[in-house]
C-alpha positions as CSV (number, residue, x, y, z in Angstrom):
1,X,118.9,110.1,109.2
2,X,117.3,107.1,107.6
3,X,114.3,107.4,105.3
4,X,111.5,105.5,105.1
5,X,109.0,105.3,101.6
6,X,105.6,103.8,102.0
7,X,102.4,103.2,100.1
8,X,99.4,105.5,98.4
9,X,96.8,106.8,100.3
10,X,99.0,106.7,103.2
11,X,102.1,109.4,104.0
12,X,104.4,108.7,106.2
13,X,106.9,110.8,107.7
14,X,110.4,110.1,109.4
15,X,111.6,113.3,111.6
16,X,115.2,114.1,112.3
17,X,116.2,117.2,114.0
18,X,119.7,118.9,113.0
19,X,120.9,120.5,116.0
20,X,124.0,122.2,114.2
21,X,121.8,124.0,111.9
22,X,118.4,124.2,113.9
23,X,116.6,123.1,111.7
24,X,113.9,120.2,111.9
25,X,113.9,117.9,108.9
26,X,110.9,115.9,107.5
27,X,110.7,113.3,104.7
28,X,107.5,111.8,104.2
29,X,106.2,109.6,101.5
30,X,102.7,108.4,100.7
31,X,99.5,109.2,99.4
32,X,99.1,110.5,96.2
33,X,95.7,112.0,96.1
34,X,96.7,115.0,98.3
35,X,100.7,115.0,96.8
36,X,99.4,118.6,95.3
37,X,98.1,120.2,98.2
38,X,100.6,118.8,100.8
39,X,103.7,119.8,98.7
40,X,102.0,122.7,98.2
41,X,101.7,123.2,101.8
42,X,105.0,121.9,102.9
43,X,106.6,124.8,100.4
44,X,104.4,127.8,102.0
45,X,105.2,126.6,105.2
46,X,109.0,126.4,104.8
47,X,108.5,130.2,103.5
48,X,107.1,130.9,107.0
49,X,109.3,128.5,109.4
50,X,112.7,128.1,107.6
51,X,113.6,126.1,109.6
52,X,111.2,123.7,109.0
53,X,112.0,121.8,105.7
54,X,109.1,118.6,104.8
55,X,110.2,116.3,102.1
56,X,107.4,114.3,100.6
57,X,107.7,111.0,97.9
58,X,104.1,110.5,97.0
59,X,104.3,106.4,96.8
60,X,101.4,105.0,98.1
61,X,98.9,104.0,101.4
62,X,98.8,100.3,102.2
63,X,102.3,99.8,103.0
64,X,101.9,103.0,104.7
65,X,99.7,102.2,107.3
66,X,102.2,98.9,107.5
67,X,105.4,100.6,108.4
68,X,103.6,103.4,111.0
69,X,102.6,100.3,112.8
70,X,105.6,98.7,113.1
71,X,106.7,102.2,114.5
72,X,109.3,102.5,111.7
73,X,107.8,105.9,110.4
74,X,107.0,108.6,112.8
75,X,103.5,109.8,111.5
76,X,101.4,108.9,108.3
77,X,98.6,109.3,106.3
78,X,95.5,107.7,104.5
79,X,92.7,108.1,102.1
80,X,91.2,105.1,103.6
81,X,91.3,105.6,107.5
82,X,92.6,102.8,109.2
83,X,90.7,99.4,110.1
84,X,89.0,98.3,113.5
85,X,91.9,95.6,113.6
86,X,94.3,98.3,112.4
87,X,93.4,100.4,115.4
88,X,93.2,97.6,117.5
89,X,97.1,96.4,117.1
90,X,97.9,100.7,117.2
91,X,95.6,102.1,119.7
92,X,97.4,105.4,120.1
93,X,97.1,106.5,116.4
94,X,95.1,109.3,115.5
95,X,92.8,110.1,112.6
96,X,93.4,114.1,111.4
97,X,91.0,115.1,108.1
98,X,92.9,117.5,105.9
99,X,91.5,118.3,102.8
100,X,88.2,117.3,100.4
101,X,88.7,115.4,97.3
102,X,87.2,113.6,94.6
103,X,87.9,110.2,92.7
104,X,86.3,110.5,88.7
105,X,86.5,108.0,86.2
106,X,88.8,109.3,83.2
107,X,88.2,107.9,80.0
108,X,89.9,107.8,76.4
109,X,87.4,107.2,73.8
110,X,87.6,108.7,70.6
111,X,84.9,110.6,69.0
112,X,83.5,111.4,72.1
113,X,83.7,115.6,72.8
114,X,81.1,115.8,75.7
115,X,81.8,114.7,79.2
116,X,80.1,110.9,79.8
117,X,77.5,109.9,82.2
118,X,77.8,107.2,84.0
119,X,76.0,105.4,87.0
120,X,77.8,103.6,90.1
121,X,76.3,100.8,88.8
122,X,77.4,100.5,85.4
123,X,80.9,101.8,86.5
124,X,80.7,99.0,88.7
125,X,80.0,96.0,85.8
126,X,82.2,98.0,83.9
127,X,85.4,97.7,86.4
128,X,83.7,93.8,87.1
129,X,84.2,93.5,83.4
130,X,80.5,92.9,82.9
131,X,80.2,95.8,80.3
132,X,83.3,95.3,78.1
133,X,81.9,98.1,74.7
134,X,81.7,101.5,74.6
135,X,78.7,101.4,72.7
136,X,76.9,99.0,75.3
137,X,72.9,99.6,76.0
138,X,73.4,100.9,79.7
139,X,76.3,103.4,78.7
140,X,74.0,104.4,75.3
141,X,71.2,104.8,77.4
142,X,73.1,107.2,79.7
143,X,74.5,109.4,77.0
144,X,71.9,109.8,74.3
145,X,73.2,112.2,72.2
146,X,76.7,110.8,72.2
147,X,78.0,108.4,69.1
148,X,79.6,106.1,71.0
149,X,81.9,104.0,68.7
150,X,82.0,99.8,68.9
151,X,85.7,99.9,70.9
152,X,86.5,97.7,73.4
153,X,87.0,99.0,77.0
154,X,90.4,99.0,78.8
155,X,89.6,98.9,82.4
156,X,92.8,100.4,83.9
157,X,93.2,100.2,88.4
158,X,95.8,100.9,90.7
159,X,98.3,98.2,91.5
160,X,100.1,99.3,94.6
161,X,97.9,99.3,97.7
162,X,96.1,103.0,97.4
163,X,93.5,105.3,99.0
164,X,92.1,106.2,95.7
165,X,91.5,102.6,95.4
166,X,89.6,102.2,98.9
167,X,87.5,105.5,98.2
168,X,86.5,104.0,94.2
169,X,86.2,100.9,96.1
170,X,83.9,102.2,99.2
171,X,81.5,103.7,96.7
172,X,81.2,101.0,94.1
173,X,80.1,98.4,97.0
174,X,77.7,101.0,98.2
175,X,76.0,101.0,94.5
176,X,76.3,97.4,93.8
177,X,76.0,94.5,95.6
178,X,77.8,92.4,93.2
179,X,80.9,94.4,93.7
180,X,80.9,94.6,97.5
181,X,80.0,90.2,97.4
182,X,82.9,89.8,94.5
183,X,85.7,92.9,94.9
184,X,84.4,94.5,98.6
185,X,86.4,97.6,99.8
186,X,90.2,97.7,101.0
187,X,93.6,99.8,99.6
188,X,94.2,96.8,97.9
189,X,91.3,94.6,96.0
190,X,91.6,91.3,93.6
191,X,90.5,93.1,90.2
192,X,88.3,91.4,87.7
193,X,89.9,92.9,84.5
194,X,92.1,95.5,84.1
195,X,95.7,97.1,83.6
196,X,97.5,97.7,86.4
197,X,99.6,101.4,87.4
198,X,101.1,102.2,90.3
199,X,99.9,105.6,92.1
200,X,97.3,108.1,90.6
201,X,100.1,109.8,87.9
202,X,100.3,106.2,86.7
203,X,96.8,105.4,86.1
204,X,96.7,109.1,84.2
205,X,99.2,108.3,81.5
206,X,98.0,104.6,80.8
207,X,94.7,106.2,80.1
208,X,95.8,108.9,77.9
209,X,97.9,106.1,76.1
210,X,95.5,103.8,75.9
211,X,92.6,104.0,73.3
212,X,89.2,103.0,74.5
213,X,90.9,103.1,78.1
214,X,89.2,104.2,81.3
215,X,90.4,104.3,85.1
216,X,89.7,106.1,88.3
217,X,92.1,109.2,90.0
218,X,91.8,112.0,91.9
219,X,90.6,115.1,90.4
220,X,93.3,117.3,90.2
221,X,95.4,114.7,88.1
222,X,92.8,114.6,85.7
223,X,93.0,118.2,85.4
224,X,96.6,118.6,85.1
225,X,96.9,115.7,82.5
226,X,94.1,117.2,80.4
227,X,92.3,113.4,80.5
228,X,88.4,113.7,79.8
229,X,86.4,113.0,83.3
230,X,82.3,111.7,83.8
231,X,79.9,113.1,85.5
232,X,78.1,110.6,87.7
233,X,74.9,110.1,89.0
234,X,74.3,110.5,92.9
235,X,71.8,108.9,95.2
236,X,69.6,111.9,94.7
237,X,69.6,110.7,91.1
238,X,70.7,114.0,90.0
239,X,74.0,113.9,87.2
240,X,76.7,115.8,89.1
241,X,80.3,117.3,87.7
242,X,83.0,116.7,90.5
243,X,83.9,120.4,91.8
244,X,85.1,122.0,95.0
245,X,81.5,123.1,95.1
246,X,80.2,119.7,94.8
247,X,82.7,118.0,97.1
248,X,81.9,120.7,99.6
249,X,78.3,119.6,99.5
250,X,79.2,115.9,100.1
251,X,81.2,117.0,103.6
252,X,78.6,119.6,104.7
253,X,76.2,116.1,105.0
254,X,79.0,114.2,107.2
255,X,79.8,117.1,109.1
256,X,77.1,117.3,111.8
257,X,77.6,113.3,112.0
258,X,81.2,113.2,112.3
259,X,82.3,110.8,114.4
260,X,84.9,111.5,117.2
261,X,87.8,109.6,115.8
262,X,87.1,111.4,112.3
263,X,86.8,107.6,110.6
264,X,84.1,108.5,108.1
265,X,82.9,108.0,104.7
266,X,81.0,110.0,102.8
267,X,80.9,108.4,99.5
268,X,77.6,108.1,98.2
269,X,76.2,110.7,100.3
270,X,72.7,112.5,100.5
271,X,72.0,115.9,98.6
272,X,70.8,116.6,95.0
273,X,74.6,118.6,94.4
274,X,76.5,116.3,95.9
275,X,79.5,114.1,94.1
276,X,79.1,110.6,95.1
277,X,83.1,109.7,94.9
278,X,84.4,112.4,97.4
279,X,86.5,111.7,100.7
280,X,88.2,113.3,103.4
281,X,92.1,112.5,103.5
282,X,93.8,111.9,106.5
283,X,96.9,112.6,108.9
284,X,97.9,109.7,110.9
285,X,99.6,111.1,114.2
286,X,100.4,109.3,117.5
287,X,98.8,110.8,120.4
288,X,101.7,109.5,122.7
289,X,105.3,109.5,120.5
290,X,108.5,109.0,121.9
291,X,109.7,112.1,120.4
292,X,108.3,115.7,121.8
293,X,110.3,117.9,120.2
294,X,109.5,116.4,117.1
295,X,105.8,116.0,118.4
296,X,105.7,119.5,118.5
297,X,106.8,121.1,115.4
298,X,104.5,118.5,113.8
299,X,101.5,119.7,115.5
300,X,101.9,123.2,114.5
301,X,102.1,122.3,111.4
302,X,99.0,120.3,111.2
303,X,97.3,123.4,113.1
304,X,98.7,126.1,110.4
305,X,97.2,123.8,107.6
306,X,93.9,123.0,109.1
307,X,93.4,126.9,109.0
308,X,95.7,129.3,107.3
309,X,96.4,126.2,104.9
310,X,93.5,125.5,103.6
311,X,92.6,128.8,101.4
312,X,95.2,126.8,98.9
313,X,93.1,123.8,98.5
314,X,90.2,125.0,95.9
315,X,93.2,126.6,93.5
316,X,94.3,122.5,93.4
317,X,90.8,120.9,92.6
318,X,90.5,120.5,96.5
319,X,87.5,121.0,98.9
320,X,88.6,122.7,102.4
321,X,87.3,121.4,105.7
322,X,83.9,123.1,107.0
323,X,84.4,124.9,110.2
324,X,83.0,122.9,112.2
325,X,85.4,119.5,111.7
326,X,88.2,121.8,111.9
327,X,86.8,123.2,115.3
328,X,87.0,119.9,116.4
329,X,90.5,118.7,115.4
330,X,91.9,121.6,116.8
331,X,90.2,120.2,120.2
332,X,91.6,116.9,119.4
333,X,95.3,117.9,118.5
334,X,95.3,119.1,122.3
335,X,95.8,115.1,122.8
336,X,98.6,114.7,121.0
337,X,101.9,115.0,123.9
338,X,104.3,117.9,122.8
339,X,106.1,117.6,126.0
């Protein structure tokens, strides 16, 4: 059995059955922003299917993406759903939602107790390097009865190609035209400024090192690091925390608009509680693989964690699907050939 490691907001998994043992093998490796949750996941479903054991190296997306399409990898995954002129060259690939998350800007500033405020726009010339002082006007103005100190900013970004990256990315052009004319939105961008980490635990410890230091990661590794987060502002202009409750909000506005290859973005999203920087994260299956048996243990997976799975997503910092998406990739996962 070879395996195969890929890039960050994309998984990608490599199946090899064991016929001595029965037993179905699967190592993945990907996206980092649902690591929690899907090695959660993999662990409570070996409990129930023993023999079913899912191996998962949370690398990265962009490369991903790459080696599903060269057919190397038998099924990924993606915080950025794949391009038009990704789908184009891979037609039969799939787009499965599994869980809600949010991207926050962690910080390291000293003297500072409160959680920040920011805008998308000021995180944007922040990240463009056009706001390089903690103590600048348009953070000050934000965060009144802060004392911010006269420190230089350490922008910090991602360096391997990353789904955290595309959802930062997505919303930041959305809120600034200057960012979508000079960055624009991809896994992978031409920074400004900045430090580079690979994968979201990466980012995390360069911005607990780094004094005056600020980056972007997915909730939950915030959380678990202990790193100070911002609230942002949404288009509402209401100044929102990011929380299951508040990335729920975000999806309940895509889901009546969901489109039927689930390739949606809901960054920047109507509704005074909503989190601007949320995302789905996807499963990347092919609809037509040369494997069936394989084919098939994979698919009731994905059906155990798009229902029975997802009561363990708010205890990790994630939002489950509403009802009604998961109504509808259950219809769609009757596509995928099992036999």
């Amino acid at each position: 059995m070879r395996q195969t490691f890929i890039g960050a907001a994309a998984v990608t998994f490599c199946v090899a059955t064991l016929a001595a043992q029965g037993t179905v093998q699967i190592n993945g490796a990907g996206a980092t922003f649902p690591a929690p949750i899907y090695t959660k996941w993999f662990s409570e479903y070996n409990k129930l299917h023993a023999n079913v054991q899912i191996n998962y190296q949370p690398v990265g997306s962009g490369a991903g993406i790459k080696q599903l399409m060269s057919h190397t990898v038998f099924f990924g995954a993606s915080d950025g759903p794949m391009t038009n002129e990704q789908m184009q060259a891979a037609p039969s690939v799939m787009h499965f939602p599994t869980v809600l998350g949010a991207v926050v800007p962690v910080y390291n500033v000293a003297g500072v107790s409160q959680p920040l405020t920011f805008t998308g726009p000021v995180l944007a010339d922040i990240f463009l390097g056009k706001i390089t002082k903690w103590n600048d006007a348009a953070i000050a103005k934000l965060n009144p009865n802060l004392r911010l100190p006269d420190a230089d900013i350490a922008v910090t970004h991602r360096s391997d190609g990353s789904g955290t990256t595309y959802i930062w990315c997505d919303y930041l052009a959305k809120v600034s035209p200057e960012w979508k004319k000079r960055v624009g939105v991809n896994t992978s961008v031409q920074w400004p400024t900045g430090l580079a980490a690979a994968r979201n635990d990466g980012v995390a410890a360069i911005v607990s090192q780094t004094p005056g230091a600020i980056g972007y990661v997915e909730l939950i590794y915030a959380i678990q690091n202990k790193i100070s987060y911002g609230n942002v502002q949404n288009m509402n202009g209401k100044i929102v925390k990011a929380s299951v409750e508040s990335v729920t909000a975000a999806a309940n506005a895509a889901a009546s608009k969901m489109p039927a290859d689930f390739r949606v973005s809901i960054t920047n999203a109507p509704g005074d509680d909503v989190y601007p920087v949320s995302s789905f994260t996807w499963l990347l299956l092919d609809k037509n693989p040369k494997d069936k048996a394989q084919s098939k243990t994979m698919v009731e997976f994905v059906k155990w964690a798009l229902t029975d799975g997802q009561k363990f997503a708010p205890g990790l910092g994630y939002a489950p699907l509403p009802k009604s998406v998961v109504d509808l990739e259950l219809k769609a996962l009757e596509q995928i050939k099992v036999q």
